[in-house]
Each structure stands twice: as C-alpha cells, then as structure tokens.
PDB file of N, CA, C and O in Angstrom, chain B, residues numbered from 101:
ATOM      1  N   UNK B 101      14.908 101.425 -35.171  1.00  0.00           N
ATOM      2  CA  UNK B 101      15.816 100.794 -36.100  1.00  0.00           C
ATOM      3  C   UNK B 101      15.064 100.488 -37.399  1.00  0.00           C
ATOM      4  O   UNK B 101      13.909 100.066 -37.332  1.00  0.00           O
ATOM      5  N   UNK B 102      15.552 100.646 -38.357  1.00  0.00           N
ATOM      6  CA  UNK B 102      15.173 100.085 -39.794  1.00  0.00           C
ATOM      7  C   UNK B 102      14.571  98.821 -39.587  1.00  0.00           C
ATOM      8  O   UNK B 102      13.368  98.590 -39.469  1.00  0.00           O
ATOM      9  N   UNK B 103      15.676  97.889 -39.549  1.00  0.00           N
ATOM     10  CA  UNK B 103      14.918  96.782 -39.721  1.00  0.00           C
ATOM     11  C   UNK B 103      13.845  96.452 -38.781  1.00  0.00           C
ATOM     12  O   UNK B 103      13.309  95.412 -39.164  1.00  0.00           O
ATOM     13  N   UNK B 104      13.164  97.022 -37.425  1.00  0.00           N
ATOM     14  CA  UNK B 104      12.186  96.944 -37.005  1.00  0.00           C
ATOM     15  C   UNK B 104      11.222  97.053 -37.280  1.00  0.00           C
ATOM     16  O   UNK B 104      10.286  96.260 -37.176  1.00  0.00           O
ATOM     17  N   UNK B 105      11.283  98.539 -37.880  1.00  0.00           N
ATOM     18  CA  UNK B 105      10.563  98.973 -38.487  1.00  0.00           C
ATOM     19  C   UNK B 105       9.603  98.508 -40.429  1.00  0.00           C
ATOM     20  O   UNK B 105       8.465  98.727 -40.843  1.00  0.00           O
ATOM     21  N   UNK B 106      10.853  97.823 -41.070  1.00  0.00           N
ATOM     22  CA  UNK B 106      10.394  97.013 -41.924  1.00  0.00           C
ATOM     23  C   UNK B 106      10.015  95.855 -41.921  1.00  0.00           C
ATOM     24  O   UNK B 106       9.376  95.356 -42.847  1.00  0.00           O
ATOM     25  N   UNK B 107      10.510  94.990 -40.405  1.00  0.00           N
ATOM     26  CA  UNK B 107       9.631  93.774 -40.017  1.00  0.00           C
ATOM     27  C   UNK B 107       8.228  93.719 -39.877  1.00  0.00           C
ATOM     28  O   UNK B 107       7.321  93.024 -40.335  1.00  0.00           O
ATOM     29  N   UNK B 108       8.383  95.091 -38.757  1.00  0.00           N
ATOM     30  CA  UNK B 108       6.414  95.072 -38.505  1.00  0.00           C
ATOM     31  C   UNK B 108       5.350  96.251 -39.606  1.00  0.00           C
ATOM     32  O   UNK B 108       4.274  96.843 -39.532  1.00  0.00           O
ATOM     33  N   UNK B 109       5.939  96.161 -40.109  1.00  0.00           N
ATOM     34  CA  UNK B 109       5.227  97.316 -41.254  1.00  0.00           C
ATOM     35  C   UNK B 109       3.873  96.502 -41.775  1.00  0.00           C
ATOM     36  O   UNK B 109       3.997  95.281 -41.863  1.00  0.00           O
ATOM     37  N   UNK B 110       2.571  97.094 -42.134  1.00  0.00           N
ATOM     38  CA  UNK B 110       1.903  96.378 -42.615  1.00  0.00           C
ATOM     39  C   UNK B 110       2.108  95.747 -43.798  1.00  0.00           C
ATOM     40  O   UNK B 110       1.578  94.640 -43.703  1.00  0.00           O
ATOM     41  N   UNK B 111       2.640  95.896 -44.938  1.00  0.00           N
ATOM     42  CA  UNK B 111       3.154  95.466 -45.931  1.00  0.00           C
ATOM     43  C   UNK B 111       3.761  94.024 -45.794  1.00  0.00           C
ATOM     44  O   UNK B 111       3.274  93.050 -46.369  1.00  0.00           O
ATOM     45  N   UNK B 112       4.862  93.972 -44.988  1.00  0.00           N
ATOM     46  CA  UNK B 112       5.600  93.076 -45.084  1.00  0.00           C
ATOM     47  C   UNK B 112       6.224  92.428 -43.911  1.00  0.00           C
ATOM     48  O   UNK B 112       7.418  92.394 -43.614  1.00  0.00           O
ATOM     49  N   UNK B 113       4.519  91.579 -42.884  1.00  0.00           N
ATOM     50  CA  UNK B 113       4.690  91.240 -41.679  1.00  0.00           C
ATOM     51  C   UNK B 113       5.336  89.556 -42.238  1.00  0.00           C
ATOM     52  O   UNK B 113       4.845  88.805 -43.080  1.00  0.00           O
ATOM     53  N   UNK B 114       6.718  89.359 -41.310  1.00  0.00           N
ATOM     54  CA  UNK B 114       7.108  88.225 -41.192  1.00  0.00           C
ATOM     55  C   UNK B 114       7.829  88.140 -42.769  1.00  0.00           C
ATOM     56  O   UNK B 114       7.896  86.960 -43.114  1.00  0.00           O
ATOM     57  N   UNK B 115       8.271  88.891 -43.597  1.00  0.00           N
ATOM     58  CA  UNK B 115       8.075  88.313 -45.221  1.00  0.00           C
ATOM     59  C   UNK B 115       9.571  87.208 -45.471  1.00  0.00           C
ATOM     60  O   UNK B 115       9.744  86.441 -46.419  1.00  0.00           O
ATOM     61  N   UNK B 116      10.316  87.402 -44.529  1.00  0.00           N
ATOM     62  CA  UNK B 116      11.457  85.895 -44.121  1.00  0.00           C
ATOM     63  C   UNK B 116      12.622  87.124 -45.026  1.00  0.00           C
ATOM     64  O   UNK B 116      12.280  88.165 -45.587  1.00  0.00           O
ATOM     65  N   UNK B 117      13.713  86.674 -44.930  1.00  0.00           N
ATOM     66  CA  UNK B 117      15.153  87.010 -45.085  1.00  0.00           C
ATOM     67  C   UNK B 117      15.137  87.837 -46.879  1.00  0.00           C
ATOM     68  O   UNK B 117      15.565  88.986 -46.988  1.00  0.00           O
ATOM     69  N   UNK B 118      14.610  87.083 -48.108  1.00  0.00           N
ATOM     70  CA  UNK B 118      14.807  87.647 -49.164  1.00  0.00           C
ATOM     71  C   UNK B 118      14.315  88.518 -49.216  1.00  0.00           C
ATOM     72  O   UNK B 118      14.958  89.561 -49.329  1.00  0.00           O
ATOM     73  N   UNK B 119      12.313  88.523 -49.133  1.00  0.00           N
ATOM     74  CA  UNK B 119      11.708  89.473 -48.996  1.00  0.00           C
ATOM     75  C   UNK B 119      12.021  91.190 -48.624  1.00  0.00           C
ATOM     76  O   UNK B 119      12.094  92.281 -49.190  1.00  0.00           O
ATOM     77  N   UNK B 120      12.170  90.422 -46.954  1.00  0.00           N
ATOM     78  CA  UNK B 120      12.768  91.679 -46.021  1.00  0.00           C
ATOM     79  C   UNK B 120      14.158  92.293 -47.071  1.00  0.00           C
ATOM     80  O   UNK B 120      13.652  93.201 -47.730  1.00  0.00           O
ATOM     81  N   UNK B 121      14.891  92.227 -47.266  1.00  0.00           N
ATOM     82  CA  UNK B 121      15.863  92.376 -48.076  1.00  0.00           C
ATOM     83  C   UNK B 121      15.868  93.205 -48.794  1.00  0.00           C
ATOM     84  O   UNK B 121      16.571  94.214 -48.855  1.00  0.00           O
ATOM     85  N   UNK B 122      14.305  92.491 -49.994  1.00  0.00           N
ATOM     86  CA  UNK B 122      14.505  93.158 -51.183  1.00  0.00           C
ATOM     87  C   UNK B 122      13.625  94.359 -51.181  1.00  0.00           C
ATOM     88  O   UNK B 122      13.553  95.232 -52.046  1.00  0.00           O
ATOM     89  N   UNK B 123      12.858  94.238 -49.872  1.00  0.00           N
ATOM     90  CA  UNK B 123      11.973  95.657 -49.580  1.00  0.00           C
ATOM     91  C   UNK B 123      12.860  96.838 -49.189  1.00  0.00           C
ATOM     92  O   UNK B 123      12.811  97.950 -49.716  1.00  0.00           O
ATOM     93  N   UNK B 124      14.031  96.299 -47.770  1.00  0.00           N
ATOM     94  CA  UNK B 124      14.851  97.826 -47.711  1.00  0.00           C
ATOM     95  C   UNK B 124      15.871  97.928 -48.530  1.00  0.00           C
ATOM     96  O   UNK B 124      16.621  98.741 -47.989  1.00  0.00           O
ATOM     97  N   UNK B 125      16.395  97.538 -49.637  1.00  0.00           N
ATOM     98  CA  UNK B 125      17.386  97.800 -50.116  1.00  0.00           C
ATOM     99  C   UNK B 125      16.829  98.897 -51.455  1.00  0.00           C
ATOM    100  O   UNK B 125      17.399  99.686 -52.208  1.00  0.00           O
ATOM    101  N   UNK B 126      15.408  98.441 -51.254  1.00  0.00           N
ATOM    102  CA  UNK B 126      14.777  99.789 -52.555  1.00  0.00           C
ATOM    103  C   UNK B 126      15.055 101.006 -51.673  1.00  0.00           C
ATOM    104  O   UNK B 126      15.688 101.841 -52.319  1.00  0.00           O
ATOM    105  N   UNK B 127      14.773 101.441 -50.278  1.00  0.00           N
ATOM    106  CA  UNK B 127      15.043 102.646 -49.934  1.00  0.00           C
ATOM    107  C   UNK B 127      16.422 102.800 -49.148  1.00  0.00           C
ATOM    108  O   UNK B 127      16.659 103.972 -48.854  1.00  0.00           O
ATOM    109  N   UNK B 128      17.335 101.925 -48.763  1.00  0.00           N
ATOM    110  CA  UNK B 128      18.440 102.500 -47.769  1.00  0.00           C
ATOM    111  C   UNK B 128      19.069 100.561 -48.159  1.00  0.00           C
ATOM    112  O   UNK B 128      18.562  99.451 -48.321  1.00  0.00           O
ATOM    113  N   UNK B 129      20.850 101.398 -48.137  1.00  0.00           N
ATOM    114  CA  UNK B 129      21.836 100.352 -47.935  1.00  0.00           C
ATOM    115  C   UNK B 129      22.902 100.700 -47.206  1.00  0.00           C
ATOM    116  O   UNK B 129      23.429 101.803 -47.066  1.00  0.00           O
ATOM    117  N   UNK B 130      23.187  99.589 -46.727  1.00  0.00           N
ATOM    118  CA  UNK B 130      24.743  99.707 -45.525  1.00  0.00           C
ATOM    119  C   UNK B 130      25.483  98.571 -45.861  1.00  0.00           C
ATOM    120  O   UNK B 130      24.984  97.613 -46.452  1.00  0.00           O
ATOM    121  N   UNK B 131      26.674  98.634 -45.504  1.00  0.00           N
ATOM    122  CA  UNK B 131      27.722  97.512 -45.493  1.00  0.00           C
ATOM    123  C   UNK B 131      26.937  96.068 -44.683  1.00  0.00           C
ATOM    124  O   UNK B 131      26.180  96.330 -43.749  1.00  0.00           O
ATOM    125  N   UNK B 132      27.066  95.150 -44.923  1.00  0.00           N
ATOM    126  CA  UNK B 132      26.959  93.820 -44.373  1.00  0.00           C
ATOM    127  C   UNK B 132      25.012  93.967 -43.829  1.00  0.00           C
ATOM    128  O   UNK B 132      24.639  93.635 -42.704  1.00  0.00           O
ATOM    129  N   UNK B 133      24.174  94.450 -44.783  1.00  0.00           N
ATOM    130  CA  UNK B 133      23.213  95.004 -44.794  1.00  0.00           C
ATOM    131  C   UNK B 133      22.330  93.137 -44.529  1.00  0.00           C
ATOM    132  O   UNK B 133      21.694  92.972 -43.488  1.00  0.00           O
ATOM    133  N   UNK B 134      22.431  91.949 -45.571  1.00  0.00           N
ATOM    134  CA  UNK B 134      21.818  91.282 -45.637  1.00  0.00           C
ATOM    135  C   UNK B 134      22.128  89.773 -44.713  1.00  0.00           C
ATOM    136  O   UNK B 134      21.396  88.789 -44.608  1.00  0.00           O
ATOM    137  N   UNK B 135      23.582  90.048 -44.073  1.00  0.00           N
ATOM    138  CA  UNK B 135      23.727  89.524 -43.301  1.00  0.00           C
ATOM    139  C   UNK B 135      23.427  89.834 -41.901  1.00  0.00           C
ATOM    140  O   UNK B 135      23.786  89.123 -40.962  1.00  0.00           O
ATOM    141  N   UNK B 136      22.710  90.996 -41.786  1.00  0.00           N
ATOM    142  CA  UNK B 136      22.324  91.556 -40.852  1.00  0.00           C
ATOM    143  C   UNK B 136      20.545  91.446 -40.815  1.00  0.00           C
ATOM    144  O   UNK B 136      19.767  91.464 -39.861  1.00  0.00           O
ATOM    145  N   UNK B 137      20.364  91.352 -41.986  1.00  0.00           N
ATOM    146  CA  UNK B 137      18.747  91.164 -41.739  1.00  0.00           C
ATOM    147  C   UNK B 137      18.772  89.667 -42.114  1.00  0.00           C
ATOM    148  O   UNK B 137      17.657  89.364 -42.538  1.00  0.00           O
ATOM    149  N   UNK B 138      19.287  89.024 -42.118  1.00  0.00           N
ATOM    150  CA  UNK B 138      18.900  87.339 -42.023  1.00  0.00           C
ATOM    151  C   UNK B 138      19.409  86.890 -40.826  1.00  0.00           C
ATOM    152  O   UNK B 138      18.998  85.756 -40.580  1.00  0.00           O
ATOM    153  N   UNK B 139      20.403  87.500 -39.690  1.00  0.00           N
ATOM    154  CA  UNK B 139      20.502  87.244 -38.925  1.00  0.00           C
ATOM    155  C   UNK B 139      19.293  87.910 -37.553  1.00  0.00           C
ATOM    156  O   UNK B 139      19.185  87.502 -36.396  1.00  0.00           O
ATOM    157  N   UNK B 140      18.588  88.948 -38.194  1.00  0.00           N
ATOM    158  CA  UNK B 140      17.324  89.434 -37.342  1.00  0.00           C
ATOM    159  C   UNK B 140      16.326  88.887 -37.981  1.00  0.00           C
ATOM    160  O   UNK B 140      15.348  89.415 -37.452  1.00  0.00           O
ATOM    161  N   UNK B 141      15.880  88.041 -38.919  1.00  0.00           N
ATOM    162  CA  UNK B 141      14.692  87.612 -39.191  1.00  0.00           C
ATOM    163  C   UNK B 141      14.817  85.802 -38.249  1.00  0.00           C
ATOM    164  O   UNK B 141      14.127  85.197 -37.429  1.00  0.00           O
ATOM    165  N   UNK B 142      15.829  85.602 -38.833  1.00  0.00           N
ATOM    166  CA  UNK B 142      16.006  83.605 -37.600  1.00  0.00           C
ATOM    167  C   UNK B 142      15.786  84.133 -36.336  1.00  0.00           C
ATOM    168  O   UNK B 142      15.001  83.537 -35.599  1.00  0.00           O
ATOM    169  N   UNK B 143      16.318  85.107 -35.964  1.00  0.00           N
ATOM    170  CA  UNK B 143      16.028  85.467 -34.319  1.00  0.00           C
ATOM    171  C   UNK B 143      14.765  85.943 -34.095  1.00  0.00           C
ATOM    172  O   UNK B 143      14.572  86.419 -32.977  1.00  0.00           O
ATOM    173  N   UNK B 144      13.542  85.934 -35.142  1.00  0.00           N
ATOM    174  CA  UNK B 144      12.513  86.044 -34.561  1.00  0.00           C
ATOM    175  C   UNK B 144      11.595  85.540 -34.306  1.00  0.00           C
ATOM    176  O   UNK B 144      11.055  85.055 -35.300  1.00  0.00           O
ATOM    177  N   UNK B 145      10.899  85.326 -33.080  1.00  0.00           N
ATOM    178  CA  UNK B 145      10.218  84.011 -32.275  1.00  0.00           C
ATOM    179  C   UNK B 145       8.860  83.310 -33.036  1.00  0.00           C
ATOM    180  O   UNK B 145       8.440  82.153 -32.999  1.00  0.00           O
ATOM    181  N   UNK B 146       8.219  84.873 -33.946  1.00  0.00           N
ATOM    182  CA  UNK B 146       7.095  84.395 -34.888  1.00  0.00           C
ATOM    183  C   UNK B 146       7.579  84.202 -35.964  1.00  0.00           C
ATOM    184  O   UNK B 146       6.913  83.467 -36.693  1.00  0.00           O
ATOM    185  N   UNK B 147       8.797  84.704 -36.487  1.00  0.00           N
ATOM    186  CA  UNK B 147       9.505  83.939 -37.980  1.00  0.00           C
ATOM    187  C   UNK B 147       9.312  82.350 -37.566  1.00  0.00           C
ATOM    188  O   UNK B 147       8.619  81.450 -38.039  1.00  0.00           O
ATOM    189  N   UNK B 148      10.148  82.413 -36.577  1.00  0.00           N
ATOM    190  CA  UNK B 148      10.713  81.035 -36.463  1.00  0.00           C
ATOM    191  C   UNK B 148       9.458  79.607 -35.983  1.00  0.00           C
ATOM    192  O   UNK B 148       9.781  78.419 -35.980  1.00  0.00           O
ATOM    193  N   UNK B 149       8.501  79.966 -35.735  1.00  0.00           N
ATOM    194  CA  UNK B 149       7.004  79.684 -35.442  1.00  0.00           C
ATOM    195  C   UNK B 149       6.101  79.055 -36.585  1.00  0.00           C
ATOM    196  O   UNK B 149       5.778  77.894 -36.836  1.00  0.00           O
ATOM    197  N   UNK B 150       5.776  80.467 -37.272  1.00  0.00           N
ATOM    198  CA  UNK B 150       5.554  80.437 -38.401  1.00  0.00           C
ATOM    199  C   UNK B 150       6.218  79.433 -39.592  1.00  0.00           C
ATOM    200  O   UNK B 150       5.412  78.957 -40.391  1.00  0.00           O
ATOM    201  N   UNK B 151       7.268  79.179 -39.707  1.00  0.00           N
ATOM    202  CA  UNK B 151       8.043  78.639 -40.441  1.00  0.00           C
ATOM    203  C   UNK B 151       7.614  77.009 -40.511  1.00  0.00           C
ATOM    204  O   UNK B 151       7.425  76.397 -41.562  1.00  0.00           O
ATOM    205  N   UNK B 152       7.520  76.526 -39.350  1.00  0.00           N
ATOM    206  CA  UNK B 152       7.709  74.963 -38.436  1.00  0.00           C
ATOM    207  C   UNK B 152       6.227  75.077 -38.921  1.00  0.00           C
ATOM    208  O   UNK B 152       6.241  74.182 -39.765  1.00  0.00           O
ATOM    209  N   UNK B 153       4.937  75.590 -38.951  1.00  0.00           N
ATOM    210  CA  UNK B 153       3.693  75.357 -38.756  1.00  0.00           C
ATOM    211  C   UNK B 153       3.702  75.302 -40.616  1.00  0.00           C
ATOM    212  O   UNK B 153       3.269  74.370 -41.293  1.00  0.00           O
ATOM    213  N   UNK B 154       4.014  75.942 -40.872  1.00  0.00           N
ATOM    214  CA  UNK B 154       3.915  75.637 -42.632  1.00  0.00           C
ATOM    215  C   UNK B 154       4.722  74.714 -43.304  1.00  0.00           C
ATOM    216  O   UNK B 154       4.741  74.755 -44.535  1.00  0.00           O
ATOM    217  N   UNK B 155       5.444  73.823 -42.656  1.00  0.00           N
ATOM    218  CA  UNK B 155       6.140  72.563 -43.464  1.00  0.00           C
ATOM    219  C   UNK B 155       5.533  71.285 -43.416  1.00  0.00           C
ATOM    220  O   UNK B 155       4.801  71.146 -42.436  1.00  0.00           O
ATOM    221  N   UNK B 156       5.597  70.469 -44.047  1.00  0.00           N
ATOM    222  CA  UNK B 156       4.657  69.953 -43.836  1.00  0.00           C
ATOM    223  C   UNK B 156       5.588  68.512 -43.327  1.00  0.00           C
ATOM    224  O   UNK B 156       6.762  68.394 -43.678  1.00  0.00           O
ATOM    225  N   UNK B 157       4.799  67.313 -42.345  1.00  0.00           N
ATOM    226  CA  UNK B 157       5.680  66.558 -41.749  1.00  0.00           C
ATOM    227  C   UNK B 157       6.203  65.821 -43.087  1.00  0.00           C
ATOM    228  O   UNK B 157       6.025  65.735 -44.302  1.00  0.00           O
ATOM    229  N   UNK B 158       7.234  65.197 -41.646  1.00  0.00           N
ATOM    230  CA  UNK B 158       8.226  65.184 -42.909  1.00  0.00           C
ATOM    231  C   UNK B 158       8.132  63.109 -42.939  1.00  0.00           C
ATOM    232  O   UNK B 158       8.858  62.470 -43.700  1.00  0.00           O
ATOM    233  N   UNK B 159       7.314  62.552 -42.158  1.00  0.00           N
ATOM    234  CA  UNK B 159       6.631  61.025 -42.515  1.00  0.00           C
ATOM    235  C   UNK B 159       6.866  60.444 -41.762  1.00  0.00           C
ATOM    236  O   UNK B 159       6.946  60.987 -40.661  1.00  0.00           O
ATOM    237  N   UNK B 160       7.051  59.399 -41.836  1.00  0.00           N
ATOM    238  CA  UNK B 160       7.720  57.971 -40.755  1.00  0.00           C
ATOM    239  C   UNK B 160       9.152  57.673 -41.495  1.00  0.00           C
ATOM    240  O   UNK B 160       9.312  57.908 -42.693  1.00  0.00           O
ATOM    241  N   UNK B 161      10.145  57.147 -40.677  1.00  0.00           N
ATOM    242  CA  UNK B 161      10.747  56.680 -40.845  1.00  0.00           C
ATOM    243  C   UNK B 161      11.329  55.165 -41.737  1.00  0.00           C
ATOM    244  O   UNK B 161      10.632  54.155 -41.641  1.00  0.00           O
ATOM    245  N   UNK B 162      12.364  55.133 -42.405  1.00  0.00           N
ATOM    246  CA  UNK B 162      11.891  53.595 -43.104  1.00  0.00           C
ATOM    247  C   UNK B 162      13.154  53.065 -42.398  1.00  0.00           C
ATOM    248  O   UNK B 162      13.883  54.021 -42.133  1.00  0.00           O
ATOM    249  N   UNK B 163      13.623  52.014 -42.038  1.00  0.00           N
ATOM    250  CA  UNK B 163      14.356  51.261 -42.214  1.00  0.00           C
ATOM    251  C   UNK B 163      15.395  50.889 -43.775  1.00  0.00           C
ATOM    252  O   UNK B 163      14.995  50.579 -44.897  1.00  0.00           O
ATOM    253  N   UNK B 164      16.746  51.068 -43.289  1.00  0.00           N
ATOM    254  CA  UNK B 164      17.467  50.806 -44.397  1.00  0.00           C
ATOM    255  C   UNK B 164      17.871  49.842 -44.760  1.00  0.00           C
ATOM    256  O   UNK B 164      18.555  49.451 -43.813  1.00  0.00           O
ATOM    257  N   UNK B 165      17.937  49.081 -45.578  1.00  0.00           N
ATOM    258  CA  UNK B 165      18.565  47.654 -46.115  1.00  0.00           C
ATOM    259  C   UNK B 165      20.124  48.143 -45.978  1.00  0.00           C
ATOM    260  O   UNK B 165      20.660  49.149 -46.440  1.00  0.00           O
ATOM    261  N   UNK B 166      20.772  46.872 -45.024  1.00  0.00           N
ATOM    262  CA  UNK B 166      22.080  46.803 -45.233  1.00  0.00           C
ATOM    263  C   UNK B 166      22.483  45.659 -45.603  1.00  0.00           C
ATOM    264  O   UNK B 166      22.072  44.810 -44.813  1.00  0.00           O
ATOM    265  N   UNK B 167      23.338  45.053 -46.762  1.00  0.00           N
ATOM    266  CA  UNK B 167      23.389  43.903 -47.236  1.00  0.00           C
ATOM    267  C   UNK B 167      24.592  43.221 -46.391  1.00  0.00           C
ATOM    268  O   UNK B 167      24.917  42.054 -46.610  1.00  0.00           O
TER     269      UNK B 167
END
C-alpha cells in the first residue's frame, strides 16, 4: 500500500498527518486521500508513542476560586 510504504520510507519515518500528506500528494492523489492518511497515522502505535513522549507535562493542578 502507498501509505505504508510512505510511512516507513527513510525520508519520512513517523513525519505525523501534514507531513505524510504533503510528501504523497507530490507523487499520487485519490479521493478522500487525507482523510485517509490521518486516519492511518493516529492508528499508529509509534505515532501515537512518540507523540505523548514529546509533550511536555502539562503541571499540577490549581484549585479554582469560587466566590
């Protein structure tokens, strides 16, 4: 499949939904093309890995003033 094949390519390992995108649409397009590769890049176990390890936390919690 295409998009397998442009996931694991050396070029453009993991490159997330735009990336991937804007790499196959330079050589090949289909109908419902980018809803199809953003729905195979979330479904993948090292996208989705990868992603969580590069955000950074997100703090403690505060308490809200309610008057």
């Amino acid at each position: 499949m295409i998009m397998d094949e442009g996931h694991r390519s050396g070029l453009g390992i993991h490159p997330g939904v735009t990336k991937m995108y804007q790499d196959l649409r330079k050589l090949f397009w289909w109908l419902g093309m980018k809803k199809q590769i953003s729905e195979f890049v979330y479904a993948c176990l090292v996208y989705q890995k990868s992603k969580i390890e590069h955000q950074k936390p997100s703090g403690l919690l505060q308490p809200m003033f309610i008057p």
